[in-house]
C-alpha positions in Angstrom: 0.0 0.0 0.0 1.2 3.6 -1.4 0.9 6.3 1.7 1.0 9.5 0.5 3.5 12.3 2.1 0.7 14.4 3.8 -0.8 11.0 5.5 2.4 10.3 6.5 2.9 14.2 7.8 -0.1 13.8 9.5 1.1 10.4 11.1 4.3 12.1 12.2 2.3 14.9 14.1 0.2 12.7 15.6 3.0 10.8 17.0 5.0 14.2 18.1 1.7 15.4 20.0 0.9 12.2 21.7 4.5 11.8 23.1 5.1 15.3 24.6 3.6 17.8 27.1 3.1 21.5 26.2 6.3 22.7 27.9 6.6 26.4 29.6 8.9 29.3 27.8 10.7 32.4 29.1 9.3 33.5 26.1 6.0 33.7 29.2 8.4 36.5 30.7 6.8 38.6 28.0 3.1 38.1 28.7 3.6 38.1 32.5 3.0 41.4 35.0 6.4 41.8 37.9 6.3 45.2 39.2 9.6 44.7 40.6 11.0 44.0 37.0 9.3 46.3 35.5 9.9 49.9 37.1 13.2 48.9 36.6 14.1 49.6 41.1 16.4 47.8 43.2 14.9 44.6 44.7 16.0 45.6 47.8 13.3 48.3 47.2 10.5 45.4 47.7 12.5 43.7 50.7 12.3 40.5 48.2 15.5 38.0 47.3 16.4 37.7 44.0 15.7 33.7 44.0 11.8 34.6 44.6 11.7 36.9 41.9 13.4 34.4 39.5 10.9 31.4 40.4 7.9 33.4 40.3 9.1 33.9 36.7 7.0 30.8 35.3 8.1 29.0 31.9 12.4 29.1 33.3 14.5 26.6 33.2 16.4 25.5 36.0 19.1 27.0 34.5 18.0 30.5 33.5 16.5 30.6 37.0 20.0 30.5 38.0 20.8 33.1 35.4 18.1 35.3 36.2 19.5 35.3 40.0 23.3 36.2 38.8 21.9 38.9 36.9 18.4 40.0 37.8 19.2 43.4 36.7 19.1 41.7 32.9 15.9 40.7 33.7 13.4 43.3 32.5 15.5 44.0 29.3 14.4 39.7 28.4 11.1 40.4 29.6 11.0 43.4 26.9 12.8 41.5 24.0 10.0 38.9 24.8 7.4 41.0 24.4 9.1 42.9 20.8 9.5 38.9 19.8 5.6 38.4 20.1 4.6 41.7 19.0 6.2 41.6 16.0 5.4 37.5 15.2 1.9 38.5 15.0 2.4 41.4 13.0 4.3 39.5 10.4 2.0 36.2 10.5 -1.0 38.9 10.5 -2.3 37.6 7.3 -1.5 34.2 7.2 -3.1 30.7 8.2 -0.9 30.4 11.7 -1.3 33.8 12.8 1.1 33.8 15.4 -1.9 33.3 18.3 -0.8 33.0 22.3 -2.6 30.9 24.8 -3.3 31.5 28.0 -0.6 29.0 30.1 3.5 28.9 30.1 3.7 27.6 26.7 2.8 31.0 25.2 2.1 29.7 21.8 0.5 26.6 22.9 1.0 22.4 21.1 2.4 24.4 17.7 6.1 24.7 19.6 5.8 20.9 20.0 6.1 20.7 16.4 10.1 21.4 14.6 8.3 23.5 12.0 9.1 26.4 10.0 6.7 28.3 12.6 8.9 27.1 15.4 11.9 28.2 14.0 10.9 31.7 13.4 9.3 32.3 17.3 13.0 31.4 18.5 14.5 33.4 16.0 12.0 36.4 16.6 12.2 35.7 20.3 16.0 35.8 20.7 16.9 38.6 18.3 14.0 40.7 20.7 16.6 39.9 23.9 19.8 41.3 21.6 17.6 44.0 20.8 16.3 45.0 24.4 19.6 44.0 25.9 21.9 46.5 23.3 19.2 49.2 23.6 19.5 49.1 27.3 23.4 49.7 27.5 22.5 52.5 25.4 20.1 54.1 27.8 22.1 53.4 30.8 19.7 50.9 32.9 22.3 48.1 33.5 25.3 48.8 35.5 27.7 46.5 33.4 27.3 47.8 30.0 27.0 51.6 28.3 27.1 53.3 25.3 28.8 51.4 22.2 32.5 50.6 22.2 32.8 49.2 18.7 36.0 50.1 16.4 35.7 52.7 14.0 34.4 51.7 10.5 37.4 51.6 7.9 35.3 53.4 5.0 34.0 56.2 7.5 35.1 59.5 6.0 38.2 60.2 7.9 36.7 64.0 8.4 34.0 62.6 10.3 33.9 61.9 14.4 33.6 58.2 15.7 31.5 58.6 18.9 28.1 59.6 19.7 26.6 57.0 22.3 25.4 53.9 19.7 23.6 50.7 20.6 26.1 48.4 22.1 25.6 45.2 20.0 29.1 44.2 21.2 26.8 43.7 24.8 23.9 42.4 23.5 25.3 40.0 21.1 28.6 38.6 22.9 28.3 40.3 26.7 30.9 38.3 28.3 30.0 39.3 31.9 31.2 37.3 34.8 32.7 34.9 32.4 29.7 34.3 31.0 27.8 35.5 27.9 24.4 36.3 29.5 22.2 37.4 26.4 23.2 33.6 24.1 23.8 31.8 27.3 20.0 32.5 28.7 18.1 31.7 25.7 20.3 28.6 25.2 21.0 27.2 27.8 17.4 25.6 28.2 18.6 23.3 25.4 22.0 22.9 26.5 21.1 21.5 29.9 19.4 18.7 28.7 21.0 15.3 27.3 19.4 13.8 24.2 20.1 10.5 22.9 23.0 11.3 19.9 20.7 11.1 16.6 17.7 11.1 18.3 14.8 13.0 17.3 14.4 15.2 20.5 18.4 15.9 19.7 17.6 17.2 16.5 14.6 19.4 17.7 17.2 20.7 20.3 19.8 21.4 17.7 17.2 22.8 15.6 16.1 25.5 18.3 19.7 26.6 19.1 20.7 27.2 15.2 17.7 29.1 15.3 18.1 31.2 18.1 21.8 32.1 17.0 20.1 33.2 13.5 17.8 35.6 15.4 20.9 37.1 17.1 22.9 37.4 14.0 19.6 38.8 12.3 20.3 42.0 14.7 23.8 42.3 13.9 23.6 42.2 9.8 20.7 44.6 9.7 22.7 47.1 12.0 23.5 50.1 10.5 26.1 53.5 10.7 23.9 56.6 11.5 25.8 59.8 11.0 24.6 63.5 12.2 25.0 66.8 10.9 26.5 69.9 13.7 26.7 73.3 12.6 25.2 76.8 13.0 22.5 77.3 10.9 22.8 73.7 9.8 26.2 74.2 8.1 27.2 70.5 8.8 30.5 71.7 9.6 31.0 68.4 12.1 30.1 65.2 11.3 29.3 62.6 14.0 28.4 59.2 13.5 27.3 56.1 15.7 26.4 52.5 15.5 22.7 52.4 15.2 19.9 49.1 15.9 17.6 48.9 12.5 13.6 48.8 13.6 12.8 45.4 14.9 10.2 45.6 12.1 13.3 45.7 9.7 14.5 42.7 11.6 11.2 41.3 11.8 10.8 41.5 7.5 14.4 40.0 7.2 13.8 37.0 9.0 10.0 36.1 7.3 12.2 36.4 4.5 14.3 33.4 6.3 11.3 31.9 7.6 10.1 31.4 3.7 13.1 30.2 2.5 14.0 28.0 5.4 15.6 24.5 5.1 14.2 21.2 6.0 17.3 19.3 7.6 17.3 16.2 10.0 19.9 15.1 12.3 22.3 12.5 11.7 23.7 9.4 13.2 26.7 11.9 14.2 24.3 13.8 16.3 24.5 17.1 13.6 21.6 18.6 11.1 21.9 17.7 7.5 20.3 18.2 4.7 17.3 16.1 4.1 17.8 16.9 0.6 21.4 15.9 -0.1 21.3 18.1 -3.6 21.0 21.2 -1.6 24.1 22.8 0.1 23.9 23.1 3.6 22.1 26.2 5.4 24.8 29.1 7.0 24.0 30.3 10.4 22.1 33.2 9.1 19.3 30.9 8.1 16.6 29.0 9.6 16.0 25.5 9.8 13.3 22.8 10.3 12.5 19.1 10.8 8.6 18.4 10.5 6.4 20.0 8.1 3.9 22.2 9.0 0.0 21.4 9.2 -1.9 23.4 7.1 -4.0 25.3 10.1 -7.2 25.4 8.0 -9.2 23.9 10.8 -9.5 23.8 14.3 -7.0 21.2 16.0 -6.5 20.7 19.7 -4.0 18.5 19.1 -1.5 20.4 16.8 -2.4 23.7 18.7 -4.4 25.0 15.1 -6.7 27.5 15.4 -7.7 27.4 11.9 -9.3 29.8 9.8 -13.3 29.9 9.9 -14.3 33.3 10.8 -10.6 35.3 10.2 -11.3 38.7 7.9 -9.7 37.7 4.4 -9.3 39.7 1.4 -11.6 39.3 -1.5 -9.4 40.8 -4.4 -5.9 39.5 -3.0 -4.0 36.9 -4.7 -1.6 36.8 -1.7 -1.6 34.4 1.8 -4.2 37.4 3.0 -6.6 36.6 -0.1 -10.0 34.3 0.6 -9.4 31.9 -1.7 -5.7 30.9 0.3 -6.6 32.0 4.0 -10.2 30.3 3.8 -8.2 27.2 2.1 -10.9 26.9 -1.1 -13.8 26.8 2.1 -15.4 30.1 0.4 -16.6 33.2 2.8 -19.2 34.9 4.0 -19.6 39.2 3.0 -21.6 41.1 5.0 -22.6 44.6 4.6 -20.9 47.1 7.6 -21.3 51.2 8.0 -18.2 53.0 8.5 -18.1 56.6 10.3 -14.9 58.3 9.7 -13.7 62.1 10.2 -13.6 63.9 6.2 -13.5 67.1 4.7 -11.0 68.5 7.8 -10.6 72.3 7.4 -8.1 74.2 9.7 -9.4 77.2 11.4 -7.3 80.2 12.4 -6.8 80.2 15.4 -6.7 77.2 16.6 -8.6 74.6 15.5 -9.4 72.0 13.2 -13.0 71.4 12.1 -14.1 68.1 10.0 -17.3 66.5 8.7 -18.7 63.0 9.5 -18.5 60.2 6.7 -20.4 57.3 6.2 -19.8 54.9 4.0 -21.1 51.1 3.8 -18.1 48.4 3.5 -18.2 44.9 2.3 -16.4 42.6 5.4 -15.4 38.9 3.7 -14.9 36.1 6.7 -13.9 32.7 5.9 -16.8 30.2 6.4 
């Protein structure tokens, strides 16, 4: 008997959910409410040890517990870097079947993390570059004690007339912060993977390996979309001084490079060696700048418990799109329903001297297209 590939998908997942627990994240730092963390005051302030900060943090490891205590003042910077991670997941799977959805428990994002999808790979590589990000922008802004303004070495093809200085995002920090002889930022996020001992070729090994080359893509998705801002001085703006700094891009920038990586990630598996490989042998191997995953993804058209799929009946689509957004993709060939809805909107705005600005009511009717 001939089983197809999406049976045998379907098998697979089945088999993944049925072995495995929904397991908490710190990516649940994000979602959760410490006002201790987040006014940014000394713990003392609160008469509270660091240790019951750290364990009230759910969704640690026993490790980053430990981590959080050695460096609690790093704390709300990860919380933060959670937060941009999950933010800008949903912005960027707005439109799409997975729409980047949280639950309500220590998973975040619920039975779909079970699976070593493309999905998967991009929450770890969204999550982590968020902690580079909130980590280098708070060196910038002085709220941690070890860390300031950028040291980095002056770019070779900056104009020799302009000044080196200004206080940039210290990516050094955030990306490589050896503090304590450790490097907090890559050893936090990774070191929930690295504390655990998989069977060498196992699948669980391979998920594991999978998570930690896609958490170091994340980080180095920070670094390559860096860029050199420079600023004019002068009277009268007569540019006369030039002074230029190393500047963070938007996390939206970083968010829009790594769907990029996310679309045109590699399926891998691991090997008897205990390393990924190409499940495809006639493709070259992925760099560390890309993502990688092991199980194919469900299709999220309908409702699934099981695989953590929401599915589509009811989402808003787009009646004239072509594009993931469009009904014909999002409803997945279901059809929609169109019902009529009145807008009210401010037209017709005319400026008043002085001071005001005085506008007309609109109402138009809209057609709203929901997946059946």
């Amino acid at each position: 008997m001939v089983i197809s590939r999406s049976l045998l998908i379907i098998i697979r997942l089945l088999l993944i959910t049925a072995t495995s627990t929904v397991p908490g994240t710190w990516i649940n730092a994000g979602l959760q409410h410490f006002p201790q963390l987040e006014t940014g005051q000394i713990i003392e302030t609160y008469n509270v040890p660091a240790s019951s900060i750290c364990h009230g943090l759910k969704g640690l490891s026993q490790g980053q517990s430990k981590l959080c205590q050695l460096s609690m003042d790093h704390m709300p910077s990860v919380a933060k870097g959670a937060r941009f991670g999950i933010h800008e997941c949903q912005h960027q799977f707005r439109d799409r079947r997975w729409n980047c959805s949280t639950v309500h428990d220590e998973s975040v994002f619920g039975p779909i993390l079970r699976i070593a999808s493309r999905e998967t790979a991009f929450v770890h590589a969204i999550t982590a570059a968020g902690v580079v990000y909130a980590i280098s922008r708070s060196c910038r802004d002085g709220q941690l004690s070890s860390c300031g303004c950028s040291r980095t070495s002056r770019p070779r093809d900056l104009n020799r007339d302009w000044i080196w200085g200004g206080c940039g995002d210290n990516l050094e920090y955030g990306y490589k912060n050896i503090f304590n002889d450790f490097r907090f930022t890559q050893a936090f996020v990774d070191v929930r993977e690295r504390e655990r001992s998989f069977k060498r070729g196992s699948r669980e090994q391979g998920k594991s390996l999978m998570n930690l080359h896609n958490n170091e893509a994340g980080r180095r998705a920070v670094i390559k979309r860096s860029k050199i801002t420079c600023k004019c001085h002068g009277v009268s703006g007569s540019c006369s001084l030039i002074t230029c700094w190393q500047q963070l891009a938007s996390f939206r920038e970083i968010g829009d490079f790594l769907l990029d990586k996310y679309d045109g990630a590699a399926e891998v598996r691991v090997n008897r060696r205990g390393r990924l490989s190409m499940r495809d042998p006639r493709y070259s191997l992925p760099t560390a700048n890309d993502l990688v995953y092991l199980d194919e993804s469900p299709n999220y058209c309908l409702q699934n418990e099981t695989f953590g799929s929401l599915g589509t009946h009811g989402r808003i689509c787009n009646r004239t799109s072509s594009g993931m957004d469009g009904c014909n993709l999002l409803c997945c060939g279901r059809g929609y329903n169109t019902k009529k809805s009145t807008l009210k909107e401010r037209c017709e705005c005319k400026f008043h001297w002085c001071c005001f600005v005085e506008c007309k009511t609109c109402i138009k009717s809209i057609d709203i297209h929901t997946c059946k």
